[in-house]
PAGU-614329 format. One line per field, with one value per residue (C-alpha): residue number from 1; residue in one letter; chain; x, y, z. Coordinates in steps of 0.05 Angstrom, whole numbers, plus 32768, in hexadecimal, padded with zeros to 4 digits. Example, Ala and Ser with C-alpha at 12.3 -4.5 7.8 and 13.67 -1.06 7.14 Angstrom:
2
num <- [1	2]
residuo <- [a	s]
cadena <- [A	A]
c1 <- [80F6	8111]
c2 <- [7FA6	7FEB]
c3 <- [809C	808F]
This chain:
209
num <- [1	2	3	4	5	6	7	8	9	10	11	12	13	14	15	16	17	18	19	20	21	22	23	24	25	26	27	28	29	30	31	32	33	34	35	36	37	38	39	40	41	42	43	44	45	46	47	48	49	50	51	52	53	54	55	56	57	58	59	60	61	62	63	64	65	66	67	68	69	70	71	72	73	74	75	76	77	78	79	80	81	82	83	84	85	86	87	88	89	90	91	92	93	94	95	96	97	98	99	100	101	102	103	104	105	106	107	108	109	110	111	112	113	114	115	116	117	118	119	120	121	122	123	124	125	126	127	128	129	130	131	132	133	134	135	136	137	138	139	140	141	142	143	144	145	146	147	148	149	150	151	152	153	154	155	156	157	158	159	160	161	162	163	164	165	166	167	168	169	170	171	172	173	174	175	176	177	178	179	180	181	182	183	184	185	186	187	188	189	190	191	192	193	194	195	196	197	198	199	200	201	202	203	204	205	206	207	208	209]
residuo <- [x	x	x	x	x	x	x	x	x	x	x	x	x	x	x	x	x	x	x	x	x	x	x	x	x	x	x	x	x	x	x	x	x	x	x	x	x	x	x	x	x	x	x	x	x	x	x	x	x	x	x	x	x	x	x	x	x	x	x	x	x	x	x	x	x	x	x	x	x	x	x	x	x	x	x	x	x	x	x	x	x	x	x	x	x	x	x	x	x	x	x	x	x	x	x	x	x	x	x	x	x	x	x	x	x	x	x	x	x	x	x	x	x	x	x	x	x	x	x	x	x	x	x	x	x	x	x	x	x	x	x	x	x	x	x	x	x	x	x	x	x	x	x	x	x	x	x	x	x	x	x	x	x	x	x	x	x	x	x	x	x	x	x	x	x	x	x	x	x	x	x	x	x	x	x	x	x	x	x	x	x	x	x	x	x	x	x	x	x	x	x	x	x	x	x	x	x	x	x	x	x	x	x	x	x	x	x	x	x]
cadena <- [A	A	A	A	A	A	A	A	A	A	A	A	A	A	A	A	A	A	A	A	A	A	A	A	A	A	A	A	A	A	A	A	A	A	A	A	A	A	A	A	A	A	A	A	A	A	A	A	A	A	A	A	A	A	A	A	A	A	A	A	A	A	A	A	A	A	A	A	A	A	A	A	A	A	A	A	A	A	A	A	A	A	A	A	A	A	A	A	A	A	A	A	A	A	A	A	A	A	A	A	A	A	A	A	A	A	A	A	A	A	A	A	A	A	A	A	A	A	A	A	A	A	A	A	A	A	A	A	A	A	A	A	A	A	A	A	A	A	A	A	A	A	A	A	A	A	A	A	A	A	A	A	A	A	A	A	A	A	A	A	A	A	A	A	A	A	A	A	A	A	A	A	A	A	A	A	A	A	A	A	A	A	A	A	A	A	A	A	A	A	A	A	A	A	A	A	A	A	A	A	A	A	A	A	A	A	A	A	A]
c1 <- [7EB2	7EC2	7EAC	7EDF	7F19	7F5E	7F54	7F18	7F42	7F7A	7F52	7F30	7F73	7F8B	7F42	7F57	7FA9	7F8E	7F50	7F86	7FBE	7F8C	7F6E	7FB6	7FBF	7F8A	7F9F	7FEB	7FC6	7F94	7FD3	7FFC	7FC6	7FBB	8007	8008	7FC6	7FE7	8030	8007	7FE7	802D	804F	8013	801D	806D	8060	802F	805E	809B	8078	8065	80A0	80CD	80A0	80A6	80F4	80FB	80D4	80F1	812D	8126	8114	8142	8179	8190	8180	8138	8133	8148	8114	80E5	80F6	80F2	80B2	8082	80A4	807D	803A	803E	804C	8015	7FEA	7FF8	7FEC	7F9E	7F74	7F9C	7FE3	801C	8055	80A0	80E1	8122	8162	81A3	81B9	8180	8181	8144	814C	8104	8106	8137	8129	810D	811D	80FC	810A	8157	8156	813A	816A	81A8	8191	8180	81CE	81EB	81B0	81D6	8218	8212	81EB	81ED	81A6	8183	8134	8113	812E	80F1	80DB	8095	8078	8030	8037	7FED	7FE6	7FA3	7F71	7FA5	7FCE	8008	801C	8064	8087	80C6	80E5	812C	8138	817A	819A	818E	81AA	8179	8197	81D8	81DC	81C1	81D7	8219	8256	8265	8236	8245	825F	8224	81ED	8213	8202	81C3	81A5	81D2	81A9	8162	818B	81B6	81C0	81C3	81EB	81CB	8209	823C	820F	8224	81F7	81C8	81E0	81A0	8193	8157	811B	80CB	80B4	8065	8035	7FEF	7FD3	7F8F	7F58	7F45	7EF7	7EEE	7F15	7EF2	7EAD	7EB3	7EDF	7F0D	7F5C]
c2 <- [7E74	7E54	7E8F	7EC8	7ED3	7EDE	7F2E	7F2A	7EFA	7F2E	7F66	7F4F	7F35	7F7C	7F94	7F65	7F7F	7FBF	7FB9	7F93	7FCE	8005	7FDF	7FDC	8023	8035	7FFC	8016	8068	8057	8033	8070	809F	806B	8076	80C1	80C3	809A	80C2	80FD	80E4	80C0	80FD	8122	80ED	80FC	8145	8140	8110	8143	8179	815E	8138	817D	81A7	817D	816B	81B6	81C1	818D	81A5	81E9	81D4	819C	8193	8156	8127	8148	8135	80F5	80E2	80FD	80D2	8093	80A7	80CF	80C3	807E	80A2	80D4	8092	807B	80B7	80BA	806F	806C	805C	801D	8049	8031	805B	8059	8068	804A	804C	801F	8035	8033	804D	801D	7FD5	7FCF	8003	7FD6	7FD7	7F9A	7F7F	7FB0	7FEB	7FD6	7FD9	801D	802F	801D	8042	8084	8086	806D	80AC	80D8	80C7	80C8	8111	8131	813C	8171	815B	8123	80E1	80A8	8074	804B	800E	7FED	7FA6	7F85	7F3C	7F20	7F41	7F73	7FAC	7FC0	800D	8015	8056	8078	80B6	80CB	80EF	811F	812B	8178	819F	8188	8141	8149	814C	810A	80ED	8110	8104	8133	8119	8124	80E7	80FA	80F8	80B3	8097	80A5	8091	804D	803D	8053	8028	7FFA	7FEB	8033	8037	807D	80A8	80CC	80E5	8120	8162	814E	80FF	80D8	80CD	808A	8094	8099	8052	8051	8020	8005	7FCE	7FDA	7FA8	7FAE	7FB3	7F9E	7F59	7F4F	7F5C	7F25	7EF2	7EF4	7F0A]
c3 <- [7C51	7C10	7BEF	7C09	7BDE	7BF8	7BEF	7C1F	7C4F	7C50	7C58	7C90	7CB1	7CAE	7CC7	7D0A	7D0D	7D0D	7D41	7D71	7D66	7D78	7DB2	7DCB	7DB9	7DE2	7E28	7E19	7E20	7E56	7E85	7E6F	7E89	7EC8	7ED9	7ED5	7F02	7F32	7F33	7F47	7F88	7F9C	7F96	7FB2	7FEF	7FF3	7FF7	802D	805B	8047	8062	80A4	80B3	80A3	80D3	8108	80FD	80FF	812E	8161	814C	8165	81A2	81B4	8188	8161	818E	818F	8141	8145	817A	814B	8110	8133	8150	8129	80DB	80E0	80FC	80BF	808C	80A7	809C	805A	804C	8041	8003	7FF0	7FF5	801F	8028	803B	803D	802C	8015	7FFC	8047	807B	80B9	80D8	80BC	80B8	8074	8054	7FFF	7FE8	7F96	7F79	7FA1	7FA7	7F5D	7F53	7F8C	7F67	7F2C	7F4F	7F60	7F18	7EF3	7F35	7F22	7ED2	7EC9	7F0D	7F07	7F30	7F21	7F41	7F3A	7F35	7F18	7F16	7EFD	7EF5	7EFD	7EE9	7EFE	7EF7	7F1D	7F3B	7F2C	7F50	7F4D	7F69	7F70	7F86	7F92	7FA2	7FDE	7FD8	8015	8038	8064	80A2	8087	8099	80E3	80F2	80A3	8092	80AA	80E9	8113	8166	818E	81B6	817D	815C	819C	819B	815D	8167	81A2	8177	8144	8148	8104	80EA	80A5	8095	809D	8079	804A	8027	800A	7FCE	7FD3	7FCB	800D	8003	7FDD	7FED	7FD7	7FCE	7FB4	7FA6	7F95	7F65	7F5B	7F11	7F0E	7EC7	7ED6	7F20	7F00	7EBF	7EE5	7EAF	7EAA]
């Protein structure tokens, strides 16, 4: 060791900076690509639960009114979250005002929440509003994703602000807690939360962090 010179010392200190930078490069490209890969099959997911729940809303609809598509809601919009929570997924939906308690936000989804509406009110923006974050801890990554939901047309008679005395009843005794009203077109009307939670191989198989 005596015999390296400082030239050879700093050469091979910049040898090591640069091996760490491109490894980084390539974890910082590789969690990119992760991400991307990920946003695909949540909104994959969100289209696939859109669809269903909008046939049968319309569907219900047509057949028996309002009161028709609120039934359905409360009873087969769980079912079709359900459907579409599989390989590791779990979906939801929520919103800064819920109509079912039980889709309350929680930290994270509050926060993303809050910023939907201040990106909404600052550019008016007509494309998809989301976010998503990988959050590694140890032997576990956490994939979280959401997607605003504007309020439609179909929204409005159970969500806006001319709703019956007849159809207020009713959704107040599907829920009494109901704050999911006066909604107005294109307001974001909640979001699609998803997440998953990913067991990284690489640290599972060595033991190590």
């Amino acid at each position: 060791m005596k015999n390296i010179n400082r030239s050879q010392v700093k050469l091979m200190t910049l040898s090591t900076v640069t091996l760490l930078a491109s490894l980084s490069l390539t974890a910082n490209a590789e969690s990119f690509s992760e991400q991307q890969q990920l946003e695909q099959q949540a909104n994959q997911k969100i289209a696939e639960f859109s669809q269903a729940l909008k046939g049968q809303l319309q569907a219900a609809i047509k057949q028996g009114g309002l009161p028709a598509g609120v039934s359905v809601c409360q009873s087969v919009a769980p079912s079709i979250a359900a459907q579409n929570s599989t390989d590791g997924w779990a979906l939801k939906r929520t919103s800064l005002r819920v109509r079912n308690s039980n889709n309350s936000p929680d930290a994270w989804e509050l926060a993303q929440l809050n910023q939907f509406e201040k990106i909404k009110t600052a550019s008016q923006q007509q494309t998809p509003i989301v976010a998503s974050e990988l959050d590694v801890k140890g032997d576990t990554t956490t994939f979280r994703y959401m997607k605003a939901i504007p309020t439609q047309e179909l929204c409005l008679g159970c969500h806006g602000s001319n709703i019956t005395p007849e159809l207020t009843t009713l959704i107040k005794q599907a829920y009494p807690d109901d704050k999911a009203i006066n909604f107005e077109l294109g307001d974001i009307r909640g979001a699609f939360s998803l997440q998953k939670i990913i067991v990284n191989q690489q640290h599972s198989a060595t033991g190590k962090p």
